[in-house]
SEFITOR-64480 format. One record per atom (N, C-alpha, C): residue number from 0; residue in three letters; chain; atom name; x, y, z. Coordinates in nm, 2 decimals. Layout:
# SEFITOR-64480
[NUM "ALA" "A" "CA" [X Y Z]]
...
# end
This chain:
# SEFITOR-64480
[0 "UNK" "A" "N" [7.84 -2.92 1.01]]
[0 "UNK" "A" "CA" [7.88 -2.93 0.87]]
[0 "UNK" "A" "C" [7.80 -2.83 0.79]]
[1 "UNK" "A" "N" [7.84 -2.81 0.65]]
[1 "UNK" "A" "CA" [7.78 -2.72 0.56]]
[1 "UNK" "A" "C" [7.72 -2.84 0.46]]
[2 "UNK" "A" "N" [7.58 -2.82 0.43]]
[2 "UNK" "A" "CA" [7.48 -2.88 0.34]]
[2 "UNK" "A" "C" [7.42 -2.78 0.24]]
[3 "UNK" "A" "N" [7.40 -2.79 0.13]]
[3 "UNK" "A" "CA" [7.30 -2.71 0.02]]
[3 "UNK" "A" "C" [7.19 -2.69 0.07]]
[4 "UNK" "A" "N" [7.07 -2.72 0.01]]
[4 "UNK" "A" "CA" [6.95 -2.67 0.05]]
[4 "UNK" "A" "C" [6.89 -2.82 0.15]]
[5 "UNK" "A" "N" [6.80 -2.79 0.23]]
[5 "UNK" "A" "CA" [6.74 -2.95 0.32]]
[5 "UNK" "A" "C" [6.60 -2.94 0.29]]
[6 "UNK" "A" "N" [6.55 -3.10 0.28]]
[6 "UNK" "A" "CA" [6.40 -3.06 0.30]]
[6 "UNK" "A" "C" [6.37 -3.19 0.36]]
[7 "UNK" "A" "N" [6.31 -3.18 0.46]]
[7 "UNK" "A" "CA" [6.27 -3.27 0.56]]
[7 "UNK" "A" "C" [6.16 -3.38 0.55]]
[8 "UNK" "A" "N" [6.20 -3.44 0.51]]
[8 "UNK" "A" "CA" [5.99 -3.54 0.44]]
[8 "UNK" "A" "C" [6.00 -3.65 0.52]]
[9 "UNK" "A" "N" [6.09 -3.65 0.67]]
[9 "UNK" "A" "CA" [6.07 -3.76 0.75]]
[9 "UNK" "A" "C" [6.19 -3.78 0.79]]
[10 "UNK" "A" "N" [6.19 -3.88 0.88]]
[10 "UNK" "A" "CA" [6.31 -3.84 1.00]]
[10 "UNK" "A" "C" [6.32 -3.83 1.08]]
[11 "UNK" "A" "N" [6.50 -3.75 1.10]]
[11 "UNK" "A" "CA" [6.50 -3.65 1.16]]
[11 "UNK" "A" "C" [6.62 -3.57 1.13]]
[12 "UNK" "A" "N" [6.66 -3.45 1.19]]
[12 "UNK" "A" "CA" [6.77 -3.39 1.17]]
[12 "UNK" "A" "C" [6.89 -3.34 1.31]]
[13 "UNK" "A" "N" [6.96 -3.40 1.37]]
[13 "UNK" "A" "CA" [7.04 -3.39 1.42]]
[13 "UNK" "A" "C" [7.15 -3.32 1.40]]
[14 "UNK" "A" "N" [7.21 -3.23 1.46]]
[14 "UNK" "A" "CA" [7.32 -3.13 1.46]]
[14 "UNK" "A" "C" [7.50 -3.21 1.48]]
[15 "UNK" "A" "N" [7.48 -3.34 1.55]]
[15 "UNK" "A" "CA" [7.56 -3.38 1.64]]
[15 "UNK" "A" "C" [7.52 -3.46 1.79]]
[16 "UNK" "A" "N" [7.62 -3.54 1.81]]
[16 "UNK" "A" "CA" [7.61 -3.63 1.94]]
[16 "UNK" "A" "C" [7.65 -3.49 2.08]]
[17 "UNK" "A" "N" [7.69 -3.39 2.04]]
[17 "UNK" "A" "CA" [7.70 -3.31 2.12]]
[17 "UNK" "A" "C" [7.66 -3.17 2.06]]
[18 "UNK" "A" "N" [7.65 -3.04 2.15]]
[18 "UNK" "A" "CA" [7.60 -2.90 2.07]]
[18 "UNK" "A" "C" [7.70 -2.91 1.98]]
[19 "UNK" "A" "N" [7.63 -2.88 1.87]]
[19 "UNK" "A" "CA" [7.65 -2.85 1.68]]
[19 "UNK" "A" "C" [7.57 -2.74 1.63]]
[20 "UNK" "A" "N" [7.64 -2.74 1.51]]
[20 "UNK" "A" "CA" [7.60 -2.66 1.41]]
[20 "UNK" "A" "C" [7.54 -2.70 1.28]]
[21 "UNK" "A" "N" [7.40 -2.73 1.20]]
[21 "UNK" "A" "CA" [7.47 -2.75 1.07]]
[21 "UNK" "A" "C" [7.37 -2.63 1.02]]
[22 "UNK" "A" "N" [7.49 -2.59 0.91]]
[22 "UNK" "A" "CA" [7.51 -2.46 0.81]]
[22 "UNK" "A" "C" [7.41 -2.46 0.71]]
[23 "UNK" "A" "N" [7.31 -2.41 0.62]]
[23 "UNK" "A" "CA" [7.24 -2.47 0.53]]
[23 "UNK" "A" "C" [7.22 -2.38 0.42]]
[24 "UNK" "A" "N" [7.15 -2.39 0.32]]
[24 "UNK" "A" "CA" [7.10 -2.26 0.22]]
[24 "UNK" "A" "C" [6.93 -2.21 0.28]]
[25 "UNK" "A" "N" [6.86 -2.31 0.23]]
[25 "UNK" "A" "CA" [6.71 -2.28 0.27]]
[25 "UNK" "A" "C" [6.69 -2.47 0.30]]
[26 "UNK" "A" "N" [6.58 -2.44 0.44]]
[26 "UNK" "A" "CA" [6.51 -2.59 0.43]]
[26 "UNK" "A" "C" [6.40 -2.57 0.45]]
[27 "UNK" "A" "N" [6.32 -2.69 0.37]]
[27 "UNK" "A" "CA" [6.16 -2.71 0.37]]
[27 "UNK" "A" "C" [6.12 -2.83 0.47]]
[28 "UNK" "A" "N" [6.06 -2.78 0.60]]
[28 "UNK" "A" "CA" [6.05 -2.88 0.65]]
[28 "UNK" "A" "C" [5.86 -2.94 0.68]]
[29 "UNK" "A" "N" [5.84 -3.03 0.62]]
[29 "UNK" "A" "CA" [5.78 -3.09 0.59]]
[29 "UNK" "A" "C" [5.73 -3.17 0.74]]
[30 "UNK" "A" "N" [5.59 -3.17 0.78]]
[30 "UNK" "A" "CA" [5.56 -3.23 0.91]]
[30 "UNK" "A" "C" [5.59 -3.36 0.96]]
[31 "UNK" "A" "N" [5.64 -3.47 0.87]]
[31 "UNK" "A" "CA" [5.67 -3.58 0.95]]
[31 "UNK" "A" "C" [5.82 -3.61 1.02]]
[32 "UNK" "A" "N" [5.91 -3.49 0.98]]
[32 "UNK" "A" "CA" [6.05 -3.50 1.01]]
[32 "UNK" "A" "C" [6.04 -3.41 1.17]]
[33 "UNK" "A" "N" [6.14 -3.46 1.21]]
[33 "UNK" "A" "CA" [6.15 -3.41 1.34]]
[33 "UNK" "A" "C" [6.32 -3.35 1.40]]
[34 "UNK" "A" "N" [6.28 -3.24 1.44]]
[34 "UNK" "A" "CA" [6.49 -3.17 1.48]]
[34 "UNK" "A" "C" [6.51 -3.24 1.64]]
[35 "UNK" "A" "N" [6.56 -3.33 1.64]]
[35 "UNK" "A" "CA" [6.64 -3.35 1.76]]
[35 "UNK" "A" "C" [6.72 -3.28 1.79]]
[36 "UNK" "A" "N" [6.75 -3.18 1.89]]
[36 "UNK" "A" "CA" [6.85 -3.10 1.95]]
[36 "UNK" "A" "C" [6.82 -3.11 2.03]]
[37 "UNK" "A" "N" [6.99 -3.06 2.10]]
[37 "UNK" "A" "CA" [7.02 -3.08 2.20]]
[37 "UNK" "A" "C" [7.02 -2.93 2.32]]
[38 "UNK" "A" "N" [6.99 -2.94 2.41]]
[38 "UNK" "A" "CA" [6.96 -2.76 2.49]]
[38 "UNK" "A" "C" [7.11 -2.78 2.60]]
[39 "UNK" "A" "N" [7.19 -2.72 2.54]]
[39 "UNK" "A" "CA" [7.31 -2.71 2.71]]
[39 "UNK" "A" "C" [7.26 -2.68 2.84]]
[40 "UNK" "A" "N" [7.28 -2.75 2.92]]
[40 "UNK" "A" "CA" [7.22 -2.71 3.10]]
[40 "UNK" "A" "C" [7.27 -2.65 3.16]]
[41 "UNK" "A" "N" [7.41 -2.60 3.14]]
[41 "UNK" "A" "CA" [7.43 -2.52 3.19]]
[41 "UNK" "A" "C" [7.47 -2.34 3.13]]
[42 "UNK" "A" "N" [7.45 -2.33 2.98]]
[42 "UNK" "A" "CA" [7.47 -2.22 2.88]]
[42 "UNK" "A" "C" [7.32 -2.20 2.84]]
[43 "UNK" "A" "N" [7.31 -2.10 2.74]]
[43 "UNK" "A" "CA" [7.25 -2.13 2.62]]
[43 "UNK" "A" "C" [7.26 -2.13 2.52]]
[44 "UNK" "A" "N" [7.37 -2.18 2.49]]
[44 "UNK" "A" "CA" [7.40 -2.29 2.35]]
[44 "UNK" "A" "C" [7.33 -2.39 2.33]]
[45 "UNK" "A" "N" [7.30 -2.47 2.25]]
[45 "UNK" "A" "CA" [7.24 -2.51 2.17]]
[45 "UNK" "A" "C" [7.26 -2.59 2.01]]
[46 "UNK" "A" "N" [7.20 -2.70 1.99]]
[46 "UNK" "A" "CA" [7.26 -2.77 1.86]]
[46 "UNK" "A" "C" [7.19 -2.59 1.78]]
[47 "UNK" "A" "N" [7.25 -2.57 1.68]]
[47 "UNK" "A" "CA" [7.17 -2.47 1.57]]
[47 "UNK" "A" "C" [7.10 -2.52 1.40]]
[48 "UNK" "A" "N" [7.05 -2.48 1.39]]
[48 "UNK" "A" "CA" [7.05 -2.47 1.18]]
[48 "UNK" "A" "C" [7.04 -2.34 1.16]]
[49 "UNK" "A" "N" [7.16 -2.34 1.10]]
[49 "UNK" "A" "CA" [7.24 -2.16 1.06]]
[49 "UNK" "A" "C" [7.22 -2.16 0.90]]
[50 "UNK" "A" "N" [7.11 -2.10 0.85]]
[50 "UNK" "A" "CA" [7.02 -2.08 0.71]]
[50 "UNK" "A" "C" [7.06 -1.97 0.61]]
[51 "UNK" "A" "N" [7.16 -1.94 0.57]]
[51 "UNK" "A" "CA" [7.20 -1.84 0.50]]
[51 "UNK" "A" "C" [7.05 -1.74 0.40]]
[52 "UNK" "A" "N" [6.92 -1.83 0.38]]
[52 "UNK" "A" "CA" [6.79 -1.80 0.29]]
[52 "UNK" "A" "C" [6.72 -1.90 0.38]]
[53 "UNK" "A" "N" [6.62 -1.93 0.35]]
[53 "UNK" "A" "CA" [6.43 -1.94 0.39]]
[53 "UNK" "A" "C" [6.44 -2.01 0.46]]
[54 "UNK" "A" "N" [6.36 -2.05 0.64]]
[54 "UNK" "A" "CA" [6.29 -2.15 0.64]]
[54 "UNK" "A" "C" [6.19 -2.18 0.63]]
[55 "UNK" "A" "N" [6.15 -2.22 0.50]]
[55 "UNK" "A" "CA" [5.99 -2.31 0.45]]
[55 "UNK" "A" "C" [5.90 -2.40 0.52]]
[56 "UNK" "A" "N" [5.82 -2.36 0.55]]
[56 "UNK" "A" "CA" [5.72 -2.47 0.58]]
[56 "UNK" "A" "C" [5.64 -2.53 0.51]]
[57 "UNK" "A" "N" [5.69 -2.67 0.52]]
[57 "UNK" "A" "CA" [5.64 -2.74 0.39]]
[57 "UNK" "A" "C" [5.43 -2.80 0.43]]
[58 "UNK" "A" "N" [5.45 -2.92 0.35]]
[58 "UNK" "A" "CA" [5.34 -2.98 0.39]]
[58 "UNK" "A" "C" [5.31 -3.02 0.56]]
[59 "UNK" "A" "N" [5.19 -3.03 0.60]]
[59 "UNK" "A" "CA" [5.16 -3.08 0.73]]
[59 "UNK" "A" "C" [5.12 -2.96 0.83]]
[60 "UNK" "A" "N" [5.10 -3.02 0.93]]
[60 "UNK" "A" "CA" [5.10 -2.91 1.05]]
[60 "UNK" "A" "C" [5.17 -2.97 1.17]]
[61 "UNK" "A" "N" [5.28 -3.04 1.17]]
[61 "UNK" "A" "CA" [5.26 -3.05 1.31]]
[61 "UNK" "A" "C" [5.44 -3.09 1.27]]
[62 "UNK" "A" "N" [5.53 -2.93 1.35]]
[62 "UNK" "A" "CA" [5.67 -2.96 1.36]]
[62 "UNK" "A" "C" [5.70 -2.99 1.48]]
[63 "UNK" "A" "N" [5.76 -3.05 1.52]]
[63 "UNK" "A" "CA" [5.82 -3.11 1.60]]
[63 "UNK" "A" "C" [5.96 -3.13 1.65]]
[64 "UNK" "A" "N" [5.98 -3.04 1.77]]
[64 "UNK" "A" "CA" [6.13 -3.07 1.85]]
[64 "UNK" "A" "C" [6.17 -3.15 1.94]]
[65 "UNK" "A" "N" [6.25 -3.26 1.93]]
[65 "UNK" "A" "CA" [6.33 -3.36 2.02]]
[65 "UNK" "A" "C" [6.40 -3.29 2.10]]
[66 "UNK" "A" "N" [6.41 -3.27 2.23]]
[66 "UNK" "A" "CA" [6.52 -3.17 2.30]]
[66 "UNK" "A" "C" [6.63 -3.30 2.36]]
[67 "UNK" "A" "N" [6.58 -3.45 2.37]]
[67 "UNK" "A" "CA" [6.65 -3.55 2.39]]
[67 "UNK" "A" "C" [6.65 -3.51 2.55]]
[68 "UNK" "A" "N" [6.60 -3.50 2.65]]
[68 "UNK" "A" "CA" [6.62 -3.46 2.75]]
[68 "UNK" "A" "C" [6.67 -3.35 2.85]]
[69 "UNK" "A" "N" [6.72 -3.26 2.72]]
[69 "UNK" "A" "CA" [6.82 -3.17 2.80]]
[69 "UNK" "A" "C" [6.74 -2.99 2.78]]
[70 "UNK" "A" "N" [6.78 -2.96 2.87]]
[70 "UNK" "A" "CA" [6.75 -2.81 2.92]]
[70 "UNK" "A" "C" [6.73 -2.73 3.00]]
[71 "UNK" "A" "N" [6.76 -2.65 3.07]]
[71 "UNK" "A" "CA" [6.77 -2.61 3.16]]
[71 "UNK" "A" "C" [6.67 -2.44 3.20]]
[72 "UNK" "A" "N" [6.60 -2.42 3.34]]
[72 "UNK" "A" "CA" [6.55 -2.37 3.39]]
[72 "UNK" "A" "C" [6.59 -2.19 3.35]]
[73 "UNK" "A" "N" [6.55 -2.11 3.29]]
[73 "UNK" "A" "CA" [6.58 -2.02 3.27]]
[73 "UNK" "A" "C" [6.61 -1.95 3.16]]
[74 "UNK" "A" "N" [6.66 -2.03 3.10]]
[74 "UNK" "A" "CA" [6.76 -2.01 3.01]]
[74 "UNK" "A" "C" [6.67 -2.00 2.81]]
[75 "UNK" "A" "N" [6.75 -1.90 2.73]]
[75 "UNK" "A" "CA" [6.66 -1.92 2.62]]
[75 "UNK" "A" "C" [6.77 -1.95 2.48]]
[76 "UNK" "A" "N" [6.76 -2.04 2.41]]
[76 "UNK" "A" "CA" [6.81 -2.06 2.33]]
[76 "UNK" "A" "C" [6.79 -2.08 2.20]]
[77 "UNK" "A" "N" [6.85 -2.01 2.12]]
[77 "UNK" "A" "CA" [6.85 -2.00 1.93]]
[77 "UNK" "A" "C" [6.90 -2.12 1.83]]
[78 "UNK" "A" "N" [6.74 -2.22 1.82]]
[78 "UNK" "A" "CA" [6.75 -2.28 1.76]]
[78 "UNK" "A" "C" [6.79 -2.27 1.62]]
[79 "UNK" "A" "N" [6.70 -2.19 1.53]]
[79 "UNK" "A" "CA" [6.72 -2.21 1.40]]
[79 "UNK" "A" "C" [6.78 -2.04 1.36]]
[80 "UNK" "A" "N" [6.83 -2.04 1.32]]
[80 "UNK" "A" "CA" [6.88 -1.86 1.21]]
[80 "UNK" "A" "C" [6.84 -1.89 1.09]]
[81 "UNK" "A" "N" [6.80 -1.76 1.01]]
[81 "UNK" "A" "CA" [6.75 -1.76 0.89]]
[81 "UNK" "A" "C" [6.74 -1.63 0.84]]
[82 "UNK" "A" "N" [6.72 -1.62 0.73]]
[82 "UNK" "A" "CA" [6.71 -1.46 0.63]]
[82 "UNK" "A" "C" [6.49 -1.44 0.62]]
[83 "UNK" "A" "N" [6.50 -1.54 0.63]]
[83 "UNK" "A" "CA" [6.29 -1.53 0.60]]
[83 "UNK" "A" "C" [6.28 -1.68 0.64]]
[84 "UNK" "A" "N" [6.07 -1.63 0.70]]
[84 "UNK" "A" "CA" [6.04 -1.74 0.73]]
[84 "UNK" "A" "C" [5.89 -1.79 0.66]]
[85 "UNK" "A" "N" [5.81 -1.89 0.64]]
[85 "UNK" "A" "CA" [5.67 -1.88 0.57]]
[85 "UNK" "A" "C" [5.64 -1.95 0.77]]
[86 "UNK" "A" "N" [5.68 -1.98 0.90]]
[86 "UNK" "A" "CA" [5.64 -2.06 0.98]]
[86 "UNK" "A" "C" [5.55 -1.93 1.07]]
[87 "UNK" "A" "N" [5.46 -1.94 1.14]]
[87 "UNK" "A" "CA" [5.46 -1.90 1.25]]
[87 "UNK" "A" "C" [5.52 -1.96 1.39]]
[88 "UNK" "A" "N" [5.48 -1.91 1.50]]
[88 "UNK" "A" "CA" [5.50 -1.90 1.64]]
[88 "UNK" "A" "C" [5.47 -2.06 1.65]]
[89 "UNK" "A" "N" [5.32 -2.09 1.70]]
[89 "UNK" "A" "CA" [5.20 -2.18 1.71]]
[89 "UNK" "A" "C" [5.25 -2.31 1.60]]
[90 "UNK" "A" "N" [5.34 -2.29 1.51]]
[90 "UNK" "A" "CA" [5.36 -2.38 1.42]]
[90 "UNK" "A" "C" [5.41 -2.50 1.51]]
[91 "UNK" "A" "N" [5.51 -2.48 1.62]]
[91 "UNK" "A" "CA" [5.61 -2.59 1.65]]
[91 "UNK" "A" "C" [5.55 -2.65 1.77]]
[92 "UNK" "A" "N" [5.59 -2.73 1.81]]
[92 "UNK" "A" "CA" [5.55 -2.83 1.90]]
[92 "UNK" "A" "C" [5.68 -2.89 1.97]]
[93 "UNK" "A" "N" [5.72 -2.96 2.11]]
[93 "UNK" "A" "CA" [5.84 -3.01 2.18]]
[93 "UNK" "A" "C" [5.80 -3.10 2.25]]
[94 "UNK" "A" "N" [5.89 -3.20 2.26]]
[94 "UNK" "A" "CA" [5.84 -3.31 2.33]]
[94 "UNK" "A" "C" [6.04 -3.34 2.42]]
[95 "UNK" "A" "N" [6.04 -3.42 2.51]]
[95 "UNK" "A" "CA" [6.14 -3.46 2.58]]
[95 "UNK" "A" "C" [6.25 -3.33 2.63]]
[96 "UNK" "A" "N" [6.16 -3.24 2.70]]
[96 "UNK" "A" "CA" [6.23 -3.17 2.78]]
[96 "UNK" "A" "C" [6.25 -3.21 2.91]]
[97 "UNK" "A" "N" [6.35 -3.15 2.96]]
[97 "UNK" "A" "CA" [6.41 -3.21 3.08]]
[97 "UNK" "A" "C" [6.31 -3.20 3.15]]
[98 "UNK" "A" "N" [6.30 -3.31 3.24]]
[98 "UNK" "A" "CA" [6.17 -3.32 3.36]]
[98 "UNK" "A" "C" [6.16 -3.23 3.40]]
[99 "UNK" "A" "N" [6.04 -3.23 3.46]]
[99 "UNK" "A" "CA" [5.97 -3.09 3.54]]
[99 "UNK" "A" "C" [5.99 -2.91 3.46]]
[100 "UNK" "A" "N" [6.02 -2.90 3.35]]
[100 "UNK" "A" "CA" [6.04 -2.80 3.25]]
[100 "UNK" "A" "C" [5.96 -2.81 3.16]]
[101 "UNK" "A" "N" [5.91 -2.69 3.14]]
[101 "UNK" "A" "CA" [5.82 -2.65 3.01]]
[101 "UNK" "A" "C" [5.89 -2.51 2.91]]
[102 "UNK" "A" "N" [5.83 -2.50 2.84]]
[102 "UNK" "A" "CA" [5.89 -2.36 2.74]]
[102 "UNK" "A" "C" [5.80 -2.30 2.63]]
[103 "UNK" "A" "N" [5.86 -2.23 2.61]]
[103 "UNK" "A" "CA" [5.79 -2.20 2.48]]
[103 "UNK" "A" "C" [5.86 -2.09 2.39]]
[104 "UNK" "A" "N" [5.81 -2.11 2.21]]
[104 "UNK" "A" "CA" [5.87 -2.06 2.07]]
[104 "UNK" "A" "C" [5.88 -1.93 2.09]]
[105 "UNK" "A" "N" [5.98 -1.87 2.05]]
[105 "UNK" "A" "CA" [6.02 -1.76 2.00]]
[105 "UNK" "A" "C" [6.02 -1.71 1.83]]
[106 "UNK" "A" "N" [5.95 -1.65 1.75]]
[106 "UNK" "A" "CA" [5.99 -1.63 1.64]]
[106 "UNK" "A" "C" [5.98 -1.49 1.60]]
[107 "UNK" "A" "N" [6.12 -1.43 1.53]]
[107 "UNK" "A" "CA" [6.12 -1.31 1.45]]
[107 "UNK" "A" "C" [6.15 -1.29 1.37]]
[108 "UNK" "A" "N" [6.21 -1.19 1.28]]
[108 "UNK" "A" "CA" [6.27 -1.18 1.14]]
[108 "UNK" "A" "C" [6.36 -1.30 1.12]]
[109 "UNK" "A" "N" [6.45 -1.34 1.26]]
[109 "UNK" "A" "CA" [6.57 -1.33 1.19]]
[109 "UNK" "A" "C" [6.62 -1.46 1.25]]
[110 "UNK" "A" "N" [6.51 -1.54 1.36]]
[110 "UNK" "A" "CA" [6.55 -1.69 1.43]]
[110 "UNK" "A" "C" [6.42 -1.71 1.55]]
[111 "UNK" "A" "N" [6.45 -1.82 1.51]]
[111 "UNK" "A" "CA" [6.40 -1.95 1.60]]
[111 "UNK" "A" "C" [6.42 -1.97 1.74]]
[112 "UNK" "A" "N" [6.35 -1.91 1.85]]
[112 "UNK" "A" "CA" [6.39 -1.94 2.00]]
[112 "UNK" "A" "C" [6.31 -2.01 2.06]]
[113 "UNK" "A" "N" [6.36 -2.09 2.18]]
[113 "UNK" "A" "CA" [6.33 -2.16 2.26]]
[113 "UNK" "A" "C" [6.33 -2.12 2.41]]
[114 "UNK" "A" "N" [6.21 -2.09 2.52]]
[114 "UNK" "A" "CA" [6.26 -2.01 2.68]]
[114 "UNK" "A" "C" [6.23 -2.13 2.78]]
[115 "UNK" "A" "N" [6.33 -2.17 2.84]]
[115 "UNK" "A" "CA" [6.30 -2.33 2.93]]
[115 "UNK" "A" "C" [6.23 -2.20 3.06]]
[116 "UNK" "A" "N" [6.13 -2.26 3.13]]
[116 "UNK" "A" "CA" [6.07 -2.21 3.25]]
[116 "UNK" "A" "C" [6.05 -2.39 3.32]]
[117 "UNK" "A" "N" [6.03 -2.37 3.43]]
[117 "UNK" "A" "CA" [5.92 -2.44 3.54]]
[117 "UNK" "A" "C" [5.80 -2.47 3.47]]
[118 "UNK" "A" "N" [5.77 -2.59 3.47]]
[118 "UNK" "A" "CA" [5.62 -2.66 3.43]]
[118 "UNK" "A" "C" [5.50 -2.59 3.54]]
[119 "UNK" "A" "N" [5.40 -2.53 3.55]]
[119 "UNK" "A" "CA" [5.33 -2.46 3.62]]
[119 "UNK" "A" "C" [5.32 -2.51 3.72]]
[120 "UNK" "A" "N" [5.29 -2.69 3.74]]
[120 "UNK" "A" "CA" [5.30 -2.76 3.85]]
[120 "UNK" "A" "C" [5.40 -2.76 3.99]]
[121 "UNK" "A" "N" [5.52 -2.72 3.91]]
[121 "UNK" "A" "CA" [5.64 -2.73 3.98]]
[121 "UNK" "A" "C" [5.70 -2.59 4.04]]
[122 "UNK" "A" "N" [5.63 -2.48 3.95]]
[122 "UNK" "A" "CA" [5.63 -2.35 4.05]]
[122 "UNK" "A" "C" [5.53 -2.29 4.10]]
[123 "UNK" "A" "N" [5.41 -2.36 4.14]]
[123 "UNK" "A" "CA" [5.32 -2.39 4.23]]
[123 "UNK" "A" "C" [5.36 -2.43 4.35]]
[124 "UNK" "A" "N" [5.41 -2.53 4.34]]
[124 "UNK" "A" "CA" [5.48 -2.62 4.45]]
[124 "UNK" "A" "C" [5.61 -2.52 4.51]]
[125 "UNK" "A" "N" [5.68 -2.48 4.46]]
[125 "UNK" "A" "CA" [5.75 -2.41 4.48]]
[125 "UNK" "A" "C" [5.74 -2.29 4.58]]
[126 "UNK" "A" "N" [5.64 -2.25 4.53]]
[126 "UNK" "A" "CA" [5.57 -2.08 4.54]]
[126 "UNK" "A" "C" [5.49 -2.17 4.68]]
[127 "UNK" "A" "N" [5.45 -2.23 4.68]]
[127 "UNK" "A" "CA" [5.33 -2.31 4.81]]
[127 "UNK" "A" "C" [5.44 -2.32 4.90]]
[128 "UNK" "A" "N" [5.55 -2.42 4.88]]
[128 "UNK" "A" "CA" [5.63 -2.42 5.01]]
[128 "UNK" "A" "C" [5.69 -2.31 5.03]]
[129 "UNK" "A" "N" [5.67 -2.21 5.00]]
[129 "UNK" "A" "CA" [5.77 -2.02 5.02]]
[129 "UNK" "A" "C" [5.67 -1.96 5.07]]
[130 "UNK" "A" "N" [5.54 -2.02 5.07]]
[130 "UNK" "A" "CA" [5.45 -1.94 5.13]]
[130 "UNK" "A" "C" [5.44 -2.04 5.32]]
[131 "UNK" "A" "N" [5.42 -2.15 5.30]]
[131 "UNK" "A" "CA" [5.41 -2.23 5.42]]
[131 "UNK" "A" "C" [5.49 -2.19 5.54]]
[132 "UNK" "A" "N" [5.65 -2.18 5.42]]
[132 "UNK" "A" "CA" [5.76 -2.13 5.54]]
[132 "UNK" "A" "C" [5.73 -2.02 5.62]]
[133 "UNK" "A" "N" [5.68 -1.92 5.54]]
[133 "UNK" "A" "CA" [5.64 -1.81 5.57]]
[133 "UNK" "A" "C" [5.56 -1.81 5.69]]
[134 "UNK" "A" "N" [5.44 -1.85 5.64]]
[134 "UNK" "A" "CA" [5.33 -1.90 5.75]]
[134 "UNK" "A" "C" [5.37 -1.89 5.91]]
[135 "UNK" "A" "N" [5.48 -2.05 5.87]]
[135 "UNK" "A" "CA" [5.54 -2.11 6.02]]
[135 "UNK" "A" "C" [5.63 -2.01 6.08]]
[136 "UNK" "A" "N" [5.70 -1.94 6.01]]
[136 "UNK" "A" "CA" [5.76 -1.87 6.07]]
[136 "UNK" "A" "C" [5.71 -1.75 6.15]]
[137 "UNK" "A" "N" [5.57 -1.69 6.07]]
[137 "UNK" "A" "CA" [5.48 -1.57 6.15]]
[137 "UNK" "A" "C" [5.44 -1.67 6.30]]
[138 "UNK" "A" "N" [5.43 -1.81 6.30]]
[138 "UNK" "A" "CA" [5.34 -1.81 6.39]]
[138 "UNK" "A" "C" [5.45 -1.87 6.53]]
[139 "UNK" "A" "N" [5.60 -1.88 6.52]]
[139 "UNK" "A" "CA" [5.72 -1.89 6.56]]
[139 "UNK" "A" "C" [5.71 -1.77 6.69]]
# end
């Protein structure tokens, strides 16, 4: 949907029960509200907030993304669009990414990204058993 301006003072902000869009002027988002979005597993689409002007950062330090479980290995996806920002990089924080996945912020002039990788643990593990195989097979 299309909304005026938003300012977040708690909460949260959801796009949709499925990937969405919502349209905005400028939002101030204020540290106790939180964006629940959703990450596609198999695209990278994405719920969005499409900002025609500012995203502000209001009071607090600590923003916060809901990914609700979903996200996929590789893949990088454009949460927020905007004309200007007052946020850094370091600003955002994510909690309920799909198991075994970690990521991290993207920010430039012009939007908001998210890059799902392997949690270090799990491409260790990975990397360990490709080396093992290796091993057994030199000594085959």
């Amino acid at each position: 949907g299309t909304v005026g301006d938003i300012t977040l003072n708690g909460g949260s902000i959801t796009p949709g029960n499925s990937i969405g869009t919502i349209a905005a002027a400028d939002m101030t988002w204020n540290s106790l509200g939180i964006m629940a979005f959703e990450l596609n597993n198999a695209n990278n689409s994405s719920d969005l907030l499409d900002l025609s002007g500012a995203f502000l950062k209001g009071s607090g330090a600590a923003f916060a993304f809901n990914f609700v479980g979903t996200g996929m290995n590789g893949h990088t996806y454009t949460l927020v669009d905007f004309a200007s920002t007052s946020f850094v990089q370091s600003d955002f924080s994510y909690s309920n990414l799909t198991s075994g996945l970690s990521g991290s912020f993207g920010l430039t002039s012009g939007n908001l990204t998210f890059t799902v990788v392997p949690e270090p643990s799990a491409a260790m593990l990975v990397g360990g058993l490709g080396v093992l195989a290796l091993v057994r097979r030199r000594r085959q």
